[in-house]
C-alpha positions as CSV (number, residue, x, y, z in Angstrom):
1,X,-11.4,-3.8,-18.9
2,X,-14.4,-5.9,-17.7
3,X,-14.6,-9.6,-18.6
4,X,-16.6,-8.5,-22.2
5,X,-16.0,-5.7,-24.2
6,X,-17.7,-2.5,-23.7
7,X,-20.3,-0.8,-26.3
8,X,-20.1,3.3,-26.0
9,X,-23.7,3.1,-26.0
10,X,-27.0,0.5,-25.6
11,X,-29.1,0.1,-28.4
12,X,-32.1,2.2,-28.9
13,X,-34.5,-1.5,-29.7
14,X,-33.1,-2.8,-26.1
15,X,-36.3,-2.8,-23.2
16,X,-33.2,-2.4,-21.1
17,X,-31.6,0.9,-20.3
18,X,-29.5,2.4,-17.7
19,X,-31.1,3.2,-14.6
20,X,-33.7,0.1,-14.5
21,X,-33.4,-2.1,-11.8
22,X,-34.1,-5.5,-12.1
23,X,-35.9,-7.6,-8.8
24,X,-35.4,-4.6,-7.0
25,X,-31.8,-4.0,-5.9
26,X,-29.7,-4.7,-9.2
27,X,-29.5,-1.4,-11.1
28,X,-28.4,-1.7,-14.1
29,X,-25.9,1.0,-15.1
30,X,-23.8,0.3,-18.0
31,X,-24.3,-2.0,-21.3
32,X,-21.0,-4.7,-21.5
33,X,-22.1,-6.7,-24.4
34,X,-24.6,-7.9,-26.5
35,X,-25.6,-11.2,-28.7
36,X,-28.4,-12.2,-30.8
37,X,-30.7,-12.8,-27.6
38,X,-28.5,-11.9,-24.8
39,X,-26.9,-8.9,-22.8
40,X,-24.5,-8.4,-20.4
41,X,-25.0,-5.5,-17.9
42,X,-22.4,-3.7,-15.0
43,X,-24.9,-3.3,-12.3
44,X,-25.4,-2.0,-9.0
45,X,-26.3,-4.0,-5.8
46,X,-28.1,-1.6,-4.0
47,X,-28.2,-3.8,-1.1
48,X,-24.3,-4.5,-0.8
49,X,-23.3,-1.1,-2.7
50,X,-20.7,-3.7,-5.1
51,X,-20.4,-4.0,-8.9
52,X,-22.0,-7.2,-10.5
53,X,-22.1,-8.7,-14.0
54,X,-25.5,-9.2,-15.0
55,X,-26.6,-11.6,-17.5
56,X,-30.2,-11.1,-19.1
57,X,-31.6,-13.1,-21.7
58,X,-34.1,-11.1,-23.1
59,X,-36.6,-13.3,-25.4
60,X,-39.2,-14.1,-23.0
61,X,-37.5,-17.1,-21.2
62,X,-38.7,-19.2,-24.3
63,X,-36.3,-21.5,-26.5
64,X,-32.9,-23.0,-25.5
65,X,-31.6,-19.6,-24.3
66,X,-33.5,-19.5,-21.1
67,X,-32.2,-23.4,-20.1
68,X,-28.8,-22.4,-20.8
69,X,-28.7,-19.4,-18.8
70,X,-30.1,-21.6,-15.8
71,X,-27.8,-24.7,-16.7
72,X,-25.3,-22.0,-16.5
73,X,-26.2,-21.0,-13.2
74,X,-26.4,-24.1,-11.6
75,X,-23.3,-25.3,-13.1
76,X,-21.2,-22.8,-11.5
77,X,-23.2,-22.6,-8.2
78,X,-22.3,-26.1,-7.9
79,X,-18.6,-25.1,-7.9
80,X,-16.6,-23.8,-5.3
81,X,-12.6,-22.7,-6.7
82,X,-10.7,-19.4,-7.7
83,X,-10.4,-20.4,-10.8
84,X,-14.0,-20.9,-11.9
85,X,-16.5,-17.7,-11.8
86,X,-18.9,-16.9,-9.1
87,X,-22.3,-17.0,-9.6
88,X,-24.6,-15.1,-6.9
89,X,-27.8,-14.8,-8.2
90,X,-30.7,-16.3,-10.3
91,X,-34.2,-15.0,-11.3
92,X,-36.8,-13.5,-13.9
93,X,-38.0,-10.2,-14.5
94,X,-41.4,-9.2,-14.6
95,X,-41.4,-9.8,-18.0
96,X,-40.2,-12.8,-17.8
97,X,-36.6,-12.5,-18.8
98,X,-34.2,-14.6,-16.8
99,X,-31.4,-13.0,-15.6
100,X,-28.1,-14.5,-13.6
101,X,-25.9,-12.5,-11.3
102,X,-22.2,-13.2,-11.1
103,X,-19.1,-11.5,-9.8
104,X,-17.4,-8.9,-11.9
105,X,-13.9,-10.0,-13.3
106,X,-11.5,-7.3,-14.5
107,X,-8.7,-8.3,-16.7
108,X,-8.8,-9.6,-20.1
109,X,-9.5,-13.0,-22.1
110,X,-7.0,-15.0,-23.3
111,X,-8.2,-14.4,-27.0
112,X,-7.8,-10.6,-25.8
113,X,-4.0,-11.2,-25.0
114,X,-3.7,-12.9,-28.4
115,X,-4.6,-10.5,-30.1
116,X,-2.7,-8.3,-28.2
117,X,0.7,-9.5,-27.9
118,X,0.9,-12.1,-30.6
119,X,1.9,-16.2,-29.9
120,X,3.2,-16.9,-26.3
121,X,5.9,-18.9,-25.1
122,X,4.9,-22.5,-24.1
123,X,6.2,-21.4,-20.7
124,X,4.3,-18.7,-20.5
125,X,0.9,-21.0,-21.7
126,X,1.4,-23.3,-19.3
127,X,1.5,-21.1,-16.6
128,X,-1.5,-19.3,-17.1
129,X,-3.2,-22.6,-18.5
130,X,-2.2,-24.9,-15.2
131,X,-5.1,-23.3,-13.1
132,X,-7.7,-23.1,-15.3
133,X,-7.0,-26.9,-15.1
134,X,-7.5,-26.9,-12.2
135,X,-10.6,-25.7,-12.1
136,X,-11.9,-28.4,-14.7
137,X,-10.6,-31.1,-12.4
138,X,-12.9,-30.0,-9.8
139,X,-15.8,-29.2,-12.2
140,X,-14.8,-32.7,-13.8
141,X,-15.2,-34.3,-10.2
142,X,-18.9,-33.4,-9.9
143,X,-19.4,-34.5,-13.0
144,X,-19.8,-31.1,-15.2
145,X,-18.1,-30.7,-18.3
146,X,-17.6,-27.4,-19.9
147,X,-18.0,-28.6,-23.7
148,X,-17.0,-24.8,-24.8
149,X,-13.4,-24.2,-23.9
150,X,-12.3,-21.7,-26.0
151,X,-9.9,-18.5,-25.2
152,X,-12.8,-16.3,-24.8
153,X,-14.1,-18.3,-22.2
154,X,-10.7,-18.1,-20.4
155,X,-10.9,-15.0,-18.6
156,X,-7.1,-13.2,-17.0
157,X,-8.8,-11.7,-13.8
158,X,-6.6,-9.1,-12.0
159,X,-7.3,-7.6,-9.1
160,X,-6.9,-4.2,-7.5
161,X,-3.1,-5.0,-6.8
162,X,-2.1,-6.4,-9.8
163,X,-2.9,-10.2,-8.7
164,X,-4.0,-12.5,-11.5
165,X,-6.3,-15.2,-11.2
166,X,-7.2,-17.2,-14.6
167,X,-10.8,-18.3,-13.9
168,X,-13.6,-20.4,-16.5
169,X,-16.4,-18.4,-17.8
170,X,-19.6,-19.3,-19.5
171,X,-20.8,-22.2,-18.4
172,X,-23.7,-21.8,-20.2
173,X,-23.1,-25.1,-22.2
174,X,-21.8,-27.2,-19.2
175,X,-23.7,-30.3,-19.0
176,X,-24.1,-32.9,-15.9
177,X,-23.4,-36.1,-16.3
178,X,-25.7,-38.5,-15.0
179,X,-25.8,-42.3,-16.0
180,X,-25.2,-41.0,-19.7
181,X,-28.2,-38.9,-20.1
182,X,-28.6,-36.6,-22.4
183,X,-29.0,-32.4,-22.0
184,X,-29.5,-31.9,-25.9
185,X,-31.6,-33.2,-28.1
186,X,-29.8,-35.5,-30.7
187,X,-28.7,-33.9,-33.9
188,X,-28.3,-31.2,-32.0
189,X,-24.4,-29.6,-32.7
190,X,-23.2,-27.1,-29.2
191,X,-19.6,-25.7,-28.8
192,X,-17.7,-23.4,-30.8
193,X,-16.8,-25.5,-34.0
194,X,-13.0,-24.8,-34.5
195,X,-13.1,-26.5,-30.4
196,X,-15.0,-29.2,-30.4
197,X,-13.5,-33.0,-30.7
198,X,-14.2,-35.5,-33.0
199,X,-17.4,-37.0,-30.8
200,X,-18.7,-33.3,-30.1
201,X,-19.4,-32.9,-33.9
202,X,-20.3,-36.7,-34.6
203,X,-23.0,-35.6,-31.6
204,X,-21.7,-38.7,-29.7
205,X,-21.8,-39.2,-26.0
206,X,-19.6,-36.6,-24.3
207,X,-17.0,-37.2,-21.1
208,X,-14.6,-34.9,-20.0
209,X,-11.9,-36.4,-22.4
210,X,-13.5,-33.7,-24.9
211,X,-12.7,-30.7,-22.6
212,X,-9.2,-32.3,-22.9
213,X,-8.9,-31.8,-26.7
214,X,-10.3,-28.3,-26.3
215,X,-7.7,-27.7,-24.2
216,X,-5.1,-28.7,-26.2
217,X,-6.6,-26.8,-29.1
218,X,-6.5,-23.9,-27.1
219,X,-2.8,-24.6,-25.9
220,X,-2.1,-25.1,-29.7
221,X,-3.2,-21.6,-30.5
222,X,-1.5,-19.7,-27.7
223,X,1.5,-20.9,-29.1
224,X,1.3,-20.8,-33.0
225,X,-1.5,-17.9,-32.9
226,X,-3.8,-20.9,-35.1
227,X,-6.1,-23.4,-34.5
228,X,-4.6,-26.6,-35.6
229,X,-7.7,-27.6,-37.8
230,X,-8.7,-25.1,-40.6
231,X,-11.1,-24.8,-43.5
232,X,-12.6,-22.6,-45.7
233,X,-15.8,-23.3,-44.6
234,X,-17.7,-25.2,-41.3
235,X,-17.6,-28.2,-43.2
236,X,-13.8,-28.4,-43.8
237,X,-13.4,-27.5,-40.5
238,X,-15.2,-30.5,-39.5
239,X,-13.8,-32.6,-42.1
240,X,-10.5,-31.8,-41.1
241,X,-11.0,-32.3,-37.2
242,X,-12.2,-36.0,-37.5
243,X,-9.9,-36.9,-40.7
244,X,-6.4,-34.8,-40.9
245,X,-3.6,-34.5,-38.2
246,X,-3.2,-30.8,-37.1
247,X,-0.4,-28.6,-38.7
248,X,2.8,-28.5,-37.7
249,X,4.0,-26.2,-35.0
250,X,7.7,-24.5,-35.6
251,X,9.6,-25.6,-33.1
252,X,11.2,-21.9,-31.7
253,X,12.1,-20.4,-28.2
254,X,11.0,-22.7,-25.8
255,X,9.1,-25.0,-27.8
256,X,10.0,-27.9,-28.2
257,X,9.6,-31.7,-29.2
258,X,8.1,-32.7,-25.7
259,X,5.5,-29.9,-25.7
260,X,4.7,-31.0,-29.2
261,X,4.3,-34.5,-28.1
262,X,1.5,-33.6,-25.1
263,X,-0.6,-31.5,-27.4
264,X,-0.4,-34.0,-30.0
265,X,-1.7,-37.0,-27.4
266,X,-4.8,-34.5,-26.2
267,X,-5.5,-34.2,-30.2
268,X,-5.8,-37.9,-30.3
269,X,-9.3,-38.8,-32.5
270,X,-10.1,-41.4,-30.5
271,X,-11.0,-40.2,-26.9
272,X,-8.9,-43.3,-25.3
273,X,-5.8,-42.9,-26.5
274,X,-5.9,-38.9,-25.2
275,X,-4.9,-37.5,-22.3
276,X,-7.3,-40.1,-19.4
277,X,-7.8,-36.6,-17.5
278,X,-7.2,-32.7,-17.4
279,X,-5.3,-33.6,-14.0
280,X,-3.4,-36.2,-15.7
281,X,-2.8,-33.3,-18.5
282,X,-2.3,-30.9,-15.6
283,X,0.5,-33.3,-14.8
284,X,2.5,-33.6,-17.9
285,X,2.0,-29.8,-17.8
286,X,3.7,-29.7,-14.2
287,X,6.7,-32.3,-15.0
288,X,7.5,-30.1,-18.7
289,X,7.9,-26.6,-16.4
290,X,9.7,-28.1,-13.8
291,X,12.0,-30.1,-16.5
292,X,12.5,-26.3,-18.3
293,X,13.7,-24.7,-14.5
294,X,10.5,-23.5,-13.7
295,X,8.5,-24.3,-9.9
296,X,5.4,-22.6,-9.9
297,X,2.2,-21.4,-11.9
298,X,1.4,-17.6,-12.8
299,X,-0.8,-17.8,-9.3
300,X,2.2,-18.6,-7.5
301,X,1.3,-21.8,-6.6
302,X,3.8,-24.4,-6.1
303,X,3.6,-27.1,-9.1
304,X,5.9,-29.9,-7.1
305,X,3.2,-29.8,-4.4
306,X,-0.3,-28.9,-6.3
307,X,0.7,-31.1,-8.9
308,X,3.6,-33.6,-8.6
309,X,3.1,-34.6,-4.8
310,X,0.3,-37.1,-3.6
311,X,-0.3,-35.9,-0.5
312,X,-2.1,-33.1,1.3
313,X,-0.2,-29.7,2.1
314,X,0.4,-28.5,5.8
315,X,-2.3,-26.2,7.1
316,X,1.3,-24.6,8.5
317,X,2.6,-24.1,5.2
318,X,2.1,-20.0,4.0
319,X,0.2,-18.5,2.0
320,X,1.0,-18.6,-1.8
321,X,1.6,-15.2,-3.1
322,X,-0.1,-14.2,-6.5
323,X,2.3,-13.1,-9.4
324,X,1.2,-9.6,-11.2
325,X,0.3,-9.6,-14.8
326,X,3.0,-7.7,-16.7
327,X,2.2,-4.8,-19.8
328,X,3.3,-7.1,-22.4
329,X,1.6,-10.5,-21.3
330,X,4.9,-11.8,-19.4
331,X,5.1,-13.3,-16.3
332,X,6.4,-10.7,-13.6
333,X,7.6,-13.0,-10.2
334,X,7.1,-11.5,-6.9
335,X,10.0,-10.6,-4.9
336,X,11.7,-13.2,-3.0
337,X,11.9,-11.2,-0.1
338,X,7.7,-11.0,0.1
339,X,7.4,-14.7,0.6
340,X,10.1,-15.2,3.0
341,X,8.5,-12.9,5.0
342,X,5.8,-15.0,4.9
343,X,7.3,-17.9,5.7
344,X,9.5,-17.1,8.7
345,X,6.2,-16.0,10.1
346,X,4.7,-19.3,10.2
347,X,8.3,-21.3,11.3
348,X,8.2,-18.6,13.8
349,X,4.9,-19.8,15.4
350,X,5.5,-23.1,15.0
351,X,9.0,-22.7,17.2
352,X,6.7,-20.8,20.0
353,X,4.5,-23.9,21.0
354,X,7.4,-26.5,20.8
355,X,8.3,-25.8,24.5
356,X,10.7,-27.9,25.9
357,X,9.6,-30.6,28.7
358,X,10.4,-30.0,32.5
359,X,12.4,-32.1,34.9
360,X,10.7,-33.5,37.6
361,X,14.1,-34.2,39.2
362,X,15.1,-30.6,41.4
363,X,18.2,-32.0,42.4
364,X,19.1,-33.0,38.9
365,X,18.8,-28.8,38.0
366,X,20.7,-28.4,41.2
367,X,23.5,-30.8,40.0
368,X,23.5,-29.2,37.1
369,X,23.8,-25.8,38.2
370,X,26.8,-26.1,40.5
371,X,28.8,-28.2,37.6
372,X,28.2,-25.2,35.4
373,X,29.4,-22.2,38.1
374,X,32.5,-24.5,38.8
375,X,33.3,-25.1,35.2
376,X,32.7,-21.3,34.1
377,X,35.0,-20.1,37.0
378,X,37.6,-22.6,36.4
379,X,37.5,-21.2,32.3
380,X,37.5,-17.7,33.3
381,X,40.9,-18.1,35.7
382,X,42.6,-20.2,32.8
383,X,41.7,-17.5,30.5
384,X,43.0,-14.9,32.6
385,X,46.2,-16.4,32.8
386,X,46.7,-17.4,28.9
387,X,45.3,-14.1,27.6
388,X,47.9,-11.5,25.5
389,X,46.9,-8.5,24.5
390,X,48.5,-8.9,20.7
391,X,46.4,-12.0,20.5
392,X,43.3,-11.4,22.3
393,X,39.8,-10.8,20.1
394,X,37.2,-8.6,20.0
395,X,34.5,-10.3,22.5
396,X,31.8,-8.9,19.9
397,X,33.5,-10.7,17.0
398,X,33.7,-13.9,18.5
399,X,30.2,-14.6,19.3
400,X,27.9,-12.8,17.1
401,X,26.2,-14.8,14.2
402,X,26.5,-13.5,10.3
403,X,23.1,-11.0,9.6
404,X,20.5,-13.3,8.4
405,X,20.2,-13.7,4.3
406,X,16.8,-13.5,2.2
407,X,17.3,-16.6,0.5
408,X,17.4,-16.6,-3.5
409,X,13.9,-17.3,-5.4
410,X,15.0,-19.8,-7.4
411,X,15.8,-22.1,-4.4
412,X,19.1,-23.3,-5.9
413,X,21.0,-26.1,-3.9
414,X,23.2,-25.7,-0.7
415,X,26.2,-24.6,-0.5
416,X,28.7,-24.8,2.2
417,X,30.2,-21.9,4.2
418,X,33.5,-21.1,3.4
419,X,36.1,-21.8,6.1
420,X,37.9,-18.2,6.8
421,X,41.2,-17.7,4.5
422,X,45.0,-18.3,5.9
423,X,46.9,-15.8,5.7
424,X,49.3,-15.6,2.5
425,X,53.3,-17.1,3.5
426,X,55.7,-14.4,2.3
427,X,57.1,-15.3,-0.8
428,X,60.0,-13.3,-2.9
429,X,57.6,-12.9,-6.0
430,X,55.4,-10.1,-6.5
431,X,52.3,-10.5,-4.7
432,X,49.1,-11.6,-6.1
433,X,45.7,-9.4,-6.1
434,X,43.6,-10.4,-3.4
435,X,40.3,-8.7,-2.3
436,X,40.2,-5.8,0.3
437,X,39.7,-6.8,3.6
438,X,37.1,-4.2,4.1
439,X,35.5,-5.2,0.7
440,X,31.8,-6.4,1.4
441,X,30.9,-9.5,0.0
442,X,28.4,-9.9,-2.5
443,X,24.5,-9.6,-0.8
444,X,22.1,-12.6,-1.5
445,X,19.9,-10.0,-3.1
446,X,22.9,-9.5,-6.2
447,X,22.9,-13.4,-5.5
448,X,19.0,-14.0,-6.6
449,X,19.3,-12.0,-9.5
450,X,21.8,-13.5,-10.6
451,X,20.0,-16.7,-10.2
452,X,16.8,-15.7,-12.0
């Protein structure tokens, strides 16, 4: 499914159809979606021969539609990071339409999982909710605040082998902050009501501390399938966001009293005594799923060292592996054995350009040498002599190493290896059960199941 749903057909009023191409090389070839003066269109680059989302608005380039689009574009040009969308193009049409290219995601929304497999585990949220955060941070950095985080705009890409990728869509009502000026006009309400915070709807100035609370909002609902503030009508909802505490959420699975607790400070009314940061909510994110047995996002990505480490990563380290997106919603880990793989690649390499120093002393190597000819003859004649047949080993037994492990994908602690077993004294009582000598012991793989 593409990133908005799909009509069967265009309408008939649209100046739009299939076929058209817009600034000559974007052919339009399907209708995604539609609003009151806006379309979304799967189109061809006839340059590149690749699938594009193209977004027209389609009222002349007059009224606050047109600025959006480009505040839109800009925002996310301005962006570089997998978890934000990518924008590739920006222009008009001859009729004066402005139009904005971006990649096309396949997947679904988070409101389109919702909907589809009911409240999630806070487990589960986090997971998916951790990169999206860390997006913002880097939006946050350059100054851009989304101001319309909502589930729709929370867009589940999955790539052709399963890989997901949560990425931030729409940034059609980003604003850029500089020295407290002003994108809207005052009185002027933007956002999606049941989101905004308390100083989006008194149209006070915004920071990214209301991105924060939107967050949380949509946290909130992942987990209880409600928005914490309700109302019959927009002005309850409102009245309720900037005077009554959000409902209570059941405390079930793995929900608890801490997750509670971080939601609650992001719901805060007063942007100070919230969350200072989405990387300082990021963090309290990071610290609940490691506390709960948990190491890494639904990207793969390690939360100790994104997260809960203040220093930079090794360009040595591997690659993080992406974690598929199960039927149900759940979160399906890769197999241990994939990112070993990886890994004892990279040690690999690392061990080939440690080379050992020389000697510049020949007659030290010399010295050496002879020592070791003498001692090795002198050990071969004493073994010659103390050697028994009833008693002597297998030569292959005594030197080869055990066959290497994969090691479990949990990475539990160390454990020691057992020293081999004596054998039993005889003893006039009947014998104990003891395992089969030729028995096999138990493979790591049984090991890291058990584990998970």
């Amino acid at each position: 499914m593409s990133a908005i749903a799909e009509p069967e057909t265009a309408p008939t009023s649209s100046v739009y159809v299939p076929g058209a191409v817009i600034a000559d090389r974007y052919e339009l070839v399907r209708l995604a979606g539609q609003g009151g003066v806006g379309q979304v269109w799967i189109a061809l680059n006839q340059t590149l021969h690749n699938e594009v989302a193209l977004k027209l608005f389609v009222r002349g380039g007059q009224g606050d539609g047109a600025e959006r689009l480009l505040r839109e574009a800009r925002a996310a040009a301005a962006l570089e990071h997998p978890a934000i969308v990518r924008v590739f193009d920006y222009g008009e049409t001859p009729r004066g339409d402005p139009y904005l290219v971006m990649e096309l995601l396949k997947g679904e929304s988070l409101e389109e999982l919702l909907q589809r497999v009911g409240p999630l585990q806070a487990s589960q949220a986090l997971k998916l909710l951790l990169p999206i955060i860390d997006g913002l941070a880097a939006a946050h950095a350059k100054k851009i605040v989304h101001r319309d985080l909502k589930p729709a705009n929370l867009f589940l890409s999955v790539d052709e082998e399963q890989r997901m990728q949560p990425k931030v869509i729409d940034f059609g009502l980003a604003r850029l902050q500089r020295g407290g000026q002003r994108v809207t006009q005052e009185g002027t309400l933007v956002g999606t009501p049941a989101y905004m915070s308390p100083e989006q709807i008194s149209d006070k100035q915004l920071d990214a501390r209301t991105d924060v609370w939107s967050l949380c909002v949509v946290l909130y609902e992942l987990l209880t399938g409600r928005v914490p503030f309700g109302g019959a009508t927009q002005y309850d909802m409102f009245k309720a966001i900037l005077e009554s505490e959000p409902a209570p959420i059941l405390l079930s699975g793995d929900i608890d009293e801490a997750i509670v607790a971080i939601i609650h400070q992001g719901l805060s009314k007063k942007p100070h005594e919230r969350w200072p940061s989405v990387r300082d909510l990021g963090v309290a994110f990071a610290k609940w799923l490691v506390g709960h047995g948990f190491d890494e996002d639904v990207c793969g990505a390690s939360l100790e060292k994104v997260w809960l480490q203040k220093r930079k990563v090794s360009s040595l380290a591997p690659p993080t592996p992406a974690i598929g997106f199960a039927p149900l919603g759940l979160i399906m880990p890769l197999k241990p054995s994939e990112h070993i793989a990886l890994a004892a690649t990279v040690e690999f390499k690392t061990e080939e350009v440690s080379l050992p120093r020389r000697s510049g002393t020949p007659w030290i190597i010399a010295s050496i040498a002879a020592l070791v000819l003498v001692g090795g003859l002198a050990a071969w004649m004493l073994n010659a002599q103390s050697s028994a047949p009833a008693t002597q080993a297998s030569p292959v037994t005594s030197v080869s190493a055990p066959a290497p492990t994969p090691l479990p994908s949990a990475s539990p602690p160390r454990t020691p290896v057992a020293a081999p077993t004596p054998a039993p004294k005889p003893s006039t009582s009947a014998p104990k059960a003891t395992p089969s000598v030729g028995k096999p012991a138990p493979s790591a793989s049984h090991s890291s199941k058990r584990s998970r």
